[in-house]
Structure formats: C-alpha cells, structure tokens
TORRO-80682 format. One line per 5 residues: number of its first residue (from 1); their letters; for each residue x, y, z of N, C-alpha, C. Coordinates in Angstrom, 3 decimals, always signed. Layout:
NUM	a	X:Y:Z:X:Y:Z:X:Y:Z; ... .
END
This chain:
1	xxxxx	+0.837:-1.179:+0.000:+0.000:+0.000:+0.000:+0.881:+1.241:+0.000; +0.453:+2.009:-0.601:+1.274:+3.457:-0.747:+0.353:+4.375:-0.224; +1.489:+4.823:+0.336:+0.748:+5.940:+1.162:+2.153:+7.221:+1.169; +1.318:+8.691:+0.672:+1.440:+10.107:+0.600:+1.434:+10.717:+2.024; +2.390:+11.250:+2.292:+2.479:+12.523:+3.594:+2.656:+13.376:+3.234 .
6	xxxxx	+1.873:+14.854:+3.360:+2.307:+16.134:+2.589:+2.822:+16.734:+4.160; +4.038:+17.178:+4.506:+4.710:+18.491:+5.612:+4.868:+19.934:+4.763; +4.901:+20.595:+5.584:+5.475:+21.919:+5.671:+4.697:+23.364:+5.558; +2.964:+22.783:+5.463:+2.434:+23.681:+5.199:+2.229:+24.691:+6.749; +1.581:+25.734:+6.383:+1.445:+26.587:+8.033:+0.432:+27.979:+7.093 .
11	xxxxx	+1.457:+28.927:+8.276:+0.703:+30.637:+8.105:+1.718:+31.326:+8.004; +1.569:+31.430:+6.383:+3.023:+32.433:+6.242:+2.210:+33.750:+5.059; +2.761:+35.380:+5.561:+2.503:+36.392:+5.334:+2.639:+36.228:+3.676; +1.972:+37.237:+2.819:+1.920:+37.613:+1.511:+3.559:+37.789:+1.579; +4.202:+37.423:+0.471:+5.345:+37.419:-0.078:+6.517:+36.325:+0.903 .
16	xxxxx	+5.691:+35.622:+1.451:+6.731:+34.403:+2.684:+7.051:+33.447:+1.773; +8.060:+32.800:+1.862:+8.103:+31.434:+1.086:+7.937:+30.165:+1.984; +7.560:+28.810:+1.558:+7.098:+27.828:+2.154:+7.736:+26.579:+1.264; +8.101:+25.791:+1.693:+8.297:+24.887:+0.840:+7.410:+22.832:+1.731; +6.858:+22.650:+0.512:+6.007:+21.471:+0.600:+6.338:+20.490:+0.693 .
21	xxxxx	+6.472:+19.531:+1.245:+7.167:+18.042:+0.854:+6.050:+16.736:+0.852; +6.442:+16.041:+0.162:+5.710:+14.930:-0.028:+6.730:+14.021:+0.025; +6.420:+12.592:+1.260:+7.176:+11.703:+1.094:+6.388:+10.127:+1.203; +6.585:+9.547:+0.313:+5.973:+8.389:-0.053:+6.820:+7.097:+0.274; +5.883:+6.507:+0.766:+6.141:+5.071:+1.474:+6.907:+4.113:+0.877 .
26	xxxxx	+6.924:+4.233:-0.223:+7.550:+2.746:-0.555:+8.056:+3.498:-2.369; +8.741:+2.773:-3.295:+9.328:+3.071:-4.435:+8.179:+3.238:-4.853; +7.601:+3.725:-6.161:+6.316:+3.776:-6.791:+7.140:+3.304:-8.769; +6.394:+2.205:-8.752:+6.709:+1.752:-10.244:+5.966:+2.302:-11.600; +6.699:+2.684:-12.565:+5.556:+2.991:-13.500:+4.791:+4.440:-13.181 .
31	xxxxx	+5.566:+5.339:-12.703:+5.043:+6.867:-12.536:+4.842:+7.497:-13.798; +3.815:+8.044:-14.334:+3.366:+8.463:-15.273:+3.892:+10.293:-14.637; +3.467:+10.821:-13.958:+4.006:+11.716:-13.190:+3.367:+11.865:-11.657; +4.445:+13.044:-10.640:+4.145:+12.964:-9.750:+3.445:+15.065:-9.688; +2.695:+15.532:-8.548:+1.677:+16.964:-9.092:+1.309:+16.914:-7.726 .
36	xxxxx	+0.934:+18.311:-7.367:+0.264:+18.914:-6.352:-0.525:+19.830:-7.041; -1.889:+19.544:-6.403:-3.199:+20.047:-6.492:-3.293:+20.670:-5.061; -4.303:+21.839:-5.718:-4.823:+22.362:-4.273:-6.458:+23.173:-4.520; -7.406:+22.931:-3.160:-8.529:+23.288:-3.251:-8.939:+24.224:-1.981; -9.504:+24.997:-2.538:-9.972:+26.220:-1.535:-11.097:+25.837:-1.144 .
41	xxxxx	-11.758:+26.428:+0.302:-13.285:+25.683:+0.231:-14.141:+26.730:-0.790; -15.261:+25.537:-1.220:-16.108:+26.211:-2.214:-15.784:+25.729:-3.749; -14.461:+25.840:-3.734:-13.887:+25.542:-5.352:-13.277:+24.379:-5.672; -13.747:+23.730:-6.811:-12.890:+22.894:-7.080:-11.575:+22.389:-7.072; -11.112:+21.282:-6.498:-9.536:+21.236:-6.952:-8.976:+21.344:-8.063 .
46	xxxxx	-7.481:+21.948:-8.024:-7.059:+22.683:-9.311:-5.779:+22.229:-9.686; -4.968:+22.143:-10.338:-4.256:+21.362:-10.453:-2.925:+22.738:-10.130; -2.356:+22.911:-9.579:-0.398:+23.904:-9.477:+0.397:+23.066:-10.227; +0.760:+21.690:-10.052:+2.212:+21.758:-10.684:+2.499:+20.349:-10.578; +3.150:+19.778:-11.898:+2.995:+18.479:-12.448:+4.841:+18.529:-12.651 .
51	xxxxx	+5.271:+17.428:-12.352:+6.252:+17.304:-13.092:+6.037:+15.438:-13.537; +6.499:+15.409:-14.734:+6.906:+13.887:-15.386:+8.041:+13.283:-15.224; +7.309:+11.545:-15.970:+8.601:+10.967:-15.433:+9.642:+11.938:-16.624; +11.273:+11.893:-16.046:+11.713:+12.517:-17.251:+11.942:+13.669:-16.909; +11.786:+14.775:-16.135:+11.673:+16.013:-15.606:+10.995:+16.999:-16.238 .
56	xxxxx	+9.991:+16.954:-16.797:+9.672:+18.351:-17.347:+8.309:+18.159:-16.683; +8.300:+19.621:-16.501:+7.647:+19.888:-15.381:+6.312:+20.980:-16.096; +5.183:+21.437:-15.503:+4.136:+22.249:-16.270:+3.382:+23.156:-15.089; +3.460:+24.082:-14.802:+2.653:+25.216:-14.174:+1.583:+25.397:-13.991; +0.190:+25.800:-13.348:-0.501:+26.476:-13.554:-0.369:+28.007:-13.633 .
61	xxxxx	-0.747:+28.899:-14.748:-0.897:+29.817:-15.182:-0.006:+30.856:-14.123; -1.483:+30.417:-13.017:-1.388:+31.645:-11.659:-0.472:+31.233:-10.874; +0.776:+30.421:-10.851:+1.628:+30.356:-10.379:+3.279:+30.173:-10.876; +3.276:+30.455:-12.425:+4.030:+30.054:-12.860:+5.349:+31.689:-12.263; +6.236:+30.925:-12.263:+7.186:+32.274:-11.903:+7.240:+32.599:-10.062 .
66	xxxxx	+6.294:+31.832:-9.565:+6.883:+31.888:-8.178:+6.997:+30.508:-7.211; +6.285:+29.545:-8.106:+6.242:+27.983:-7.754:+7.263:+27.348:-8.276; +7.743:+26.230:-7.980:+9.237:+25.574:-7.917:+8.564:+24.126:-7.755; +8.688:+22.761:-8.775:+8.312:+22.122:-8.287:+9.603:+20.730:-8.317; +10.175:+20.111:-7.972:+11.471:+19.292:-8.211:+10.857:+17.940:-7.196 .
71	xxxxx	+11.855:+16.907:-7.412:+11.784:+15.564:-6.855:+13.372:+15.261:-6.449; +12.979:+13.715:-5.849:+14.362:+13.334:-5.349:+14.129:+11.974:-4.782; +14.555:+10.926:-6.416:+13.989:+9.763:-6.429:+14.466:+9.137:-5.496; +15.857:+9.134:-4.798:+16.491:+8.681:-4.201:+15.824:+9.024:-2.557; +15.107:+9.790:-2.531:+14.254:+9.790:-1.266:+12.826:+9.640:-1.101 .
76	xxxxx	+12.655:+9.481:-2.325:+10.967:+8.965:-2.473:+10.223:+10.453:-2.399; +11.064:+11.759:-2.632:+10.265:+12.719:-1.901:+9.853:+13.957:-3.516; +8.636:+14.588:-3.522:+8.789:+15.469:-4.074:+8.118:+16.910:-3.548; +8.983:+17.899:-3.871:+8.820:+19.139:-3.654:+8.017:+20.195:-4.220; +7.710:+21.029:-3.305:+7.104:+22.566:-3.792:+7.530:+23.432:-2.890 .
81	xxxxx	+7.916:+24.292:-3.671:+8.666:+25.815:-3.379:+7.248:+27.055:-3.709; +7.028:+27.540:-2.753:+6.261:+28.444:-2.967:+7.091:+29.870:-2.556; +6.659:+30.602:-3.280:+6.958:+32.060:-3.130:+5.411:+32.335:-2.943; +4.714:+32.678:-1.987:+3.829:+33.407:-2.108:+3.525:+34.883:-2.053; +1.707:+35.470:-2.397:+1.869:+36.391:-2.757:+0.541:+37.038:-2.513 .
86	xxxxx	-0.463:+35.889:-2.922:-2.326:+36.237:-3.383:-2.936:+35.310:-2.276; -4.010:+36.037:-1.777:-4.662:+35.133:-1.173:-5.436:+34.126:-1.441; -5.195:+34.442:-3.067:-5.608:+33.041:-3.422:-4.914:+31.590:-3.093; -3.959:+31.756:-2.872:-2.632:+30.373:-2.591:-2.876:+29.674:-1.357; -3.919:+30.696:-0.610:-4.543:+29.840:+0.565:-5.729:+28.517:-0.144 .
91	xxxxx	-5.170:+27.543:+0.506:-5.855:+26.231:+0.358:-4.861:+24.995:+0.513; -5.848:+23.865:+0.295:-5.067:+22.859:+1.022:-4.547:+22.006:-0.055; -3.334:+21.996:+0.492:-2.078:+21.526:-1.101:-2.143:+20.009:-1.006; -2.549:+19.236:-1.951:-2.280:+17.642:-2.442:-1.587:+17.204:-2.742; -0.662:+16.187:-2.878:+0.336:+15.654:-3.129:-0.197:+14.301:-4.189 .
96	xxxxx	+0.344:+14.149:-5.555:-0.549:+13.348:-6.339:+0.684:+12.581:-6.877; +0.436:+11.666:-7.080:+0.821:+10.300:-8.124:-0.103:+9.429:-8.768; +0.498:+9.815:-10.086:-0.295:+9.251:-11.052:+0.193:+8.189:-11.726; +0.307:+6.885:-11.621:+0.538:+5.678:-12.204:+0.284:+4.700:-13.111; +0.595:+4.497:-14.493:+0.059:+3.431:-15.134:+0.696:+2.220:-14.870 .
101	xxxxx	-0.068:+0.920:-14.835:+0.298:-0.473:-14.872:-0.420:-1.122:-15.738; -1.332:-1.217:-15.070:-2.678:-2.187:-16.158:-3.905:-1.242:-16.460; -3.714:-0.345:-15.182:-5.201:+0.422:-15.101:-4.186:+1.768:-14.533; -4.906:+2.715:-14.980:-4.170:+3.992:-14.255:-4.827:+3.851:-12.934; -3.740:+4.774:-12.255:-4.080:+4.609:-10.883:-3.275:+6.237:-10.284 .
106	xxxxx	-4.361:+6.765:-9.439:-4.002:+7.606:-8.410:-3.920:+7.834:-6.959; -2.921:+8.017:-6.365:-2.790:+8.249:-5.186:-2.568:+9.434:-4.875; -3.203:+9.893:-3.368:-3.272:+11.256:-2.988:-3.074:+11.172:-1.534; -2.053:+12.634:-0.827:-2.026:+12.264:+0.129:-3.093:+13.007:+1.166; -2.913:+13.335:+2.225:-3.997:+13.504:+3.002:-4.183:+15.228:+2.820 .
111	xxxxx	-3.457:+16.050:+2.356:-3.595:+17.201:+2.197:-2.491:+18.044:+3.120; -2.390:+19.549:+2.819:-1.867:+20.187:+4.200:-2.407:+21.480:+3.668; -2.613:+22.205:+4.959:-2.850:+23.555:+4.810:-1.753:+24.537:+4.859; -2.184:+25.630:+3.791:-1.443:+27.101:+3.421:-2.425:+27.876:+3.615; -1.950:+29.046:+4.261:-2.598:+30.029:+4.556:-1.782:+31.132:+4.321 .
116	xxx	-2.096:+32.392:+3.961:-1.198:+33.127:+3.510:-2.533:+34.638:+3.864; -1.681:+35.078:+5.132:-2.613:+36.002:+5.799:-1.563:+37.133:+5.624; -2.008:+38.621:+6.561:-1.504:+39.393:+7.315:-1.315:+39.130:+8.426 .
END
C-alpha cells in the first residue's frame, strides 16, 4: 500500500516562502508523473504543478514564476517551493501520483494547509 504525507504547510505572510514536501512510502513503479493540487473551500480542486517521469515539469498559469516544483527519487520525496503572494494560494495543497500499470491509478495524500494572511 502506498501511502502520501504532505509536511510543511502553516501561516506564512503575503510574499513568505514555504516549501512542501511529499514523502511516499515505498518506491512507486511505472510513474506516469508525480503533481500537487490544491482546493480552496467552495472551489474545485485545481491542479499547481505536475512534473513527469523525465523532468519536465508544467505550471498552472497563476503560479508560474513563483512555484518551484522538483523531486528526489532517491528519497521517495517530491517538492514545492512556494513564493507566495495572493490570497488566493490559501488552500489545502495535495500531493498526487499518477501511475500506469494495467489500469491507471491515483494516489493522494492527506492534504496540508497554506494560509497566507496578514
């Protein structure tokens, strides 16, 4: 069973940086890519930031230029670098793996909260 831990989220001021971690239980075979999503209440979850197997990596729009997203196979772990800024960036960040084998398959971890106050 695989199982997602997202750390590092909290309450950090407009323009604070934060950085996210996701660390996963066991090797994951067959990663199609690994992405953090995040959902505000009210709104749908949205997708921030994908990277593939392979490293190339893809943005959402409203974060491109202050989000950072990297891995580190050798620790099972992948990252997000936030620069924040908008109060929109408040919400609760996902940690995703997306897997093909026979059947695609996703795993998600339990979430963490960002808040980005005065």
């Amino acid at each position: 069973q695989l199982q997602l831990v997202e750390s590092g989220g909290g309450l950090v001021q407009p323009g604070g940086s934060l950085r996210l971690s996701c660390a996963a239980s066991r090797t994951v075979a067959s990663i199609i890519s690994m992405g953090w999503y995040r959902q505000a209440p009210g709104k749908q979850r949205e997708l921030v930031a994908i990277i593939f197997n392979g490293g190339t990596t893809t943005y959402s729009d409203s974060v491109k230029g202050r989000f950072t997203t990297s891995r580190d196979i050798a620790k099972k772990t992948v990252l997000l670098e936030m620069k924040t800024r908008k109060p929109e960036d408040t919400a609760v960040y996902y940690c995703n793996v997306h897997q093909r084998t026979f059947f695609e398959t996703d795993y998600w971890g339990q979430g963490t909260q960002v808040t980005v106050s005065s």
